[in-house]
N, C-alpha and C positions, 0 to 999 in steps of 0.2 A: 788474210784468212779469217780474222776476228768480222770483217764484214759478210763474208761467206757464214760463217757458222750462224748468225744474224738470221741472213736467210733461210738457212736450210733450218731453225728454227719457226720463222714466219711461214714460209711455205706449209712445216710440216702442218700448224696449229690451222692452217687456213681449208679452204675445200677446193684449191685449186688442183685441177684432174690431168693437166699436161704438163708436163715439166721436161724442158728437154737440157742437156747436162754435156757440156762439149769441153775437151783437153786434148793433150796427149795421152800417148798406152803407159797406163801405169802409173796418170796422177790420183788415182784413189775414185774415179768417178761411179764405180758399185757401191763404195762404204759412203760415199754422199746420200746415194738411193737410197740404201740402208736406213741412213741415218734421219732422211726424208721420213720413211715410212715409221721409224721408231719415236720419233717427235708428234706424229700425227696423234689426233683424240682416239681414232683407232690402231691402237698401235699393237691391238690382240688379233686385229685382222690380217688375213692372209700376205707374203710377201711372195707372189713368185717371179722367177727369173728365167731369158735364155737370151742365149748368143747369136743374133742374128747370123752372124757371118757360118757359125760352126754346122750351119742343119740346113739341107737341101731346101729348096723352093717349095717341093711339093711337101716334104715331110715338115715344113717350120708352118704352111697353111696349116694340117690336121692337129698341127702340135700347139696353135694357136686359136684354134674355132674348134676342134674337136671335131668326130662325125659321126655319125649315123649308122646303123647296124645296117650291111648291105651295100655303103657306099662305094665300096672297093672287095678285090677279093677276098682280102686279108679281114675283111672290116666283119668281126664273127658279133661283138656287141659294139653298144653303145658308148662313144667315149668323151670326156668332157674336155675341153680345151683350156689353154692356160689364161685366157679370157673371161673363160664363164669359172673357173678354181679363184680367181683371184678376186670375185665378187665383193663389194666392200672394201677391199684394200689394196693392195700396189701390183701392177705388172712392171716387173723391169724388162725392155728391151734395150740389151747391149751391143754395139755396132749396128744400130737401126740405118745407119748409110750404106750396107751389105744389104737391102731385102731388095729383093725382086719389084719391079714396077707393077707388075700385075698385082702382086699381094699389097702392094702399097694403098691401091684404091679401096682393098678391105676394110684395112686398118683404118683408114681414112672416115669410112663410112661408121666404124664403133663411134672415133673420135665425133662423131658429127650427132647422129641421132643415138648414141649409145645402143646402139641394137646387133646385131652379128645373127650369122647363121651355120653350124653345122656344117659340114661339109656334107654332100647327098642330102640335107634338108632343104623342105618346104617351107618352114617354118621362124620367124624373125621372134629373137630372143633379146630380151633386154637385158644390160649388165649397169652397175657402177660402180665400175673400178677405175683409178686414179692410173694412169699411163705414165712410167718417167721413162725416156729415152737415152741414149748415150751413142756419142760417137767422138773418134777422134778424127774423123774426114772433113774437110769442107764440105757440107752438105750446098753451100753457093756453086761451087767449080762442077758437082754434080749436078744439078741443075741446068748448069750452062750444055753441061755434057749428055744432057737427056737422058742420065739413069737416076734421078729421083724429082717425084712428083714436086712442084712448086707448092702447090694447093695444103699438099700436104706438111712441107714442110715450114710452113704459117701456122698452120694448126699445132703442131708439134712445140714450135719454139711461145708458146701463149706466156711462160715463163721460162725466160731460156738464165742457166747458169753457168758458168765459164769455171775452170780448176785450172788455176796457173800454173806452170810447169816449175817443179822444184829449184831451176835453175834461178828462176826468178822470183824466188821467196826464201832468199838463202837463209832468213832468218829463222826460219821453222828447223833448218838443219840440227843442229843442236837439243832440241825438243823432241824431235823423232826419232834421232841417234840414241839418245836415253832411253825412252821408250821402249823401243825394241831390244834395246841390253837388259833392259826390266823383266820386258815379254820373256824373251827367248831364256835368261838365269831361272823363272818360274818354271819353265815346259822342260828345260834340260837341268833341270836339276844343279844350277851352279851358281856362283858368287862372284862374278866377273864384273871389275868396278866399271863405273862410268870415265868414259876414255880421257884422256892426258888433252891437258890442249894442244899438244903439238898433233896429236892424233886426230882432235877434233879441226885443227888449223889445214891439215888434209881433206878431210870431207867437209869442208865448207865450201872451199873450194873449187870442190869435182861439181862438173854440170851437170850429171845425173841422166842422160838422155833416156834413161830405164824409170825416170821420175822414182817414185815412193817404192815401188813394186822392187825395183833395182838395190836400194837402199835396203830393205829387209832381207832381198838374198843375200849381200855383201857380208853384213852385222850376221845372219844366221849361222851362213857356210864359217864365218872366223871363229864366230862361237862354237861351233861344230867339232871344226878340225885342228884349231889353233890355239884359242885362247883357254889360257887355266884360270887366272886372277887380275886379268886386266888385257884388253886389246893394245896392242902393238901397232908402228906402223907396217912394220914386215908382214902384217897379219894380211892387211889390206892387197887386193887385185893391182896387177903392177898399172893397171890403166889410172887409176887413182895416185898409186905411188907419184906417177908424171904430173901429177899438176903440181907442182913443188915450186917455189921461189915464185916474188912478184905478188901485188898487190891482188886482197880480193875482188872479181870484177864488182863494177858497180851495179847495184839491179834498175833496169829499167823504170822511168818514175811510173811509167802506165802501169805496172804489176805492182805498183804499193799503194797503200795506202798514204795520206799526208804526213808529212814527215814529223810535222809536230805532237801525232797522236800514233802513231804507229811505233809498238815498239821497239827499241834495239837491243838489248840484251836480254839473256835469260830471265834477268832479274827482273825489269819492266812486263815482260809477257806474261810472270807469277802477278805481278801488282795489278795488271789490266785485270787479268782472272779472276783473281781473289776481290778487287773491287767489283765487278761485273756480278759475279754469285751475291755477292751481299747486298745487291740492289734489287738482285730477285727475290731475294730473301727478306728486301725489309729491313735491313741491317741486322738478321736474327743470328748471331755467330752458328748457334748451336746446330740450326740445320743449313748452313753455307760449310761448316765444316764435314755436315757429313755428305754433301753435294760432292765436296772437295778431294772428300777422300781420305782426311786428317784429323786430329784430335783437335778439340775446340782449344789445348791451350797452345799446340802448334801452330794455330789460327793467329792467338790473340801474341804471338811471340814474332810472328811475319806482322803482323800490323804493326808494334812497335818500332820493327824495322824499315817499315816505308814509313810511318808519319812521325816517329818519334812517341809514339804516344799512342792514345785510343778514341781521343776526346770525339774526331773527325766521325766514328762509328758510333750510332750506337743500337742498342738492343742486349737481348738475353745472350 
């Protein structure tokens, strides 16, 4: 994931306009886009979004070119698509392996000459807007299957990025688990500690097939309905309860990084981080601390703890 955020940092800072973002449902693949669009030099510029799969054929074309007063019955004025609103900055389309073949050869044609038209227009409009796509389909096996364009999906993948399925990043478990007992103690008003190892030794565990998406209802609804001052394992979905006894699987070496730089505990993911800001920084404590989120002397008290010392840093 530390190689990931890498990219989605290069990408954003770059002027690359296709990005296509492939996973499973629910490893985070909108907040990549997101985050895409939030890293870019334009990051005051428009972000918009929709759900390929969720919107008709004919109503995801007007909702994506827009039309023309006239074009339809309905059609009383002028309306602008999410094409031409999203000028200068990001269109997310979600489930882009859900669109129509026909609309595909539209799309295709922004992608190509960045031009589109209206719907009932005569008229070729020029846009530049950054395209990021998202699917969890094989867009190959589609392919093969003759419901989505080849052409286009070349074009599409110009920077293709991959979100590994949480199953196979068990080490983020722990990180995200925290996380969201943060989030959710902020939004609901409570003090509910960070879970027991034996609690956290359960969701290390569970494969997650719901990826991230899954893992936030889990931690929510226990927050919700269960927990007062600490999560339980009772608290936990009896599906989770089952993964009990036996060793954790191993993660596939293809979803890790090398072993000698990737790291294994909590503690090493804080020291990658906390070294990684301070290299952006220049070695400037004062503003890696506030990157970080911490006070410069919580800063300078974790450094002592991974080097012994400070001598290794230096700066303000």
């Amino acid at each position: 994931m530390l190689e990931i955020f890498d990219k989605i940092r290069k990408i954003g800072q770059s002027k690359a306009n296709t990005i296509l973002i492939t996973g499973e449902s629910g490893s985070g693949k909108e907040l990549v886009a997101r985050a895409i669009h939030s890293c870019s030099h334009d990051d005051a510029r428009p972000f918009m979004e929709i759900n390929c799969a969720s919107v008709p054929e004919t109503l995801l074309e007007s909702e994506l070119f827009g039309y023309e007063k006239g074009a339809f019955t309905d059609a009383k004025t002028r309306k602008k698509g999410l094409v031409e609103l999203a000028e200068g900055g990001t269109l997310f389309l979600d489930e882009i392996g859900e669109m129509g073949i026909t609309l595909q050869s539209r799309l295709l044609r922004v992608l190509e000459n960045k031009t589109f038209r209206r719907v009932g227009g005569v008229k070729d409009l020029t846009v530049n807007t950054r395209i990021v796509s998202a699917t969890n389909r094989d867009l190959g096996q589609a392919i093969k299957d003759k419901v989505f364009r080849e052409d286009l999906y070349y074009r599409l993948k110009v920077i293709p990025l991959h979100i590994p399925p949480l199953r196979e990043r068990r080490e983020d478990v722990p990180l995200l688990v925290n996380h969201f007992v943060e989030r959710f103690n902020r939004e609901l008003g409570k003090q509910v500690a960070a879970p027991e190892p034996a609690v956290m030794d359960y969701l290390v565990r569970y494969d997650w097939p719901g990826n991230v998406r899954e893992m936030r209802n889990v931690i929510e609804r226990a927050m919700l309905l269960e927990a007062q001052d600490e999560l339980l394992v009772s608290h936990l979905p009896s599906e989770i309860r089952g993964h009990a006894g036996g060793d954790i699987p191993t993660v596939r070496s293809s979803a890790v990084v090398v072993d000698s730089f990737f790291p294994k505990t909590l503690r090493d993911v804080e020291r990658v981080q906390i070294e990684r800001t301070l290299e952006q920084t220049h070695g400037n404590k004062s503003r890696a601390a506030a990157i970080l989120g911490i006070s410069r002397q919580t800063l300078r008290e974790k450094l002592k703890t991974f080097h012994g010392g400070e001598a290794a840093v230096v700066g303000p």
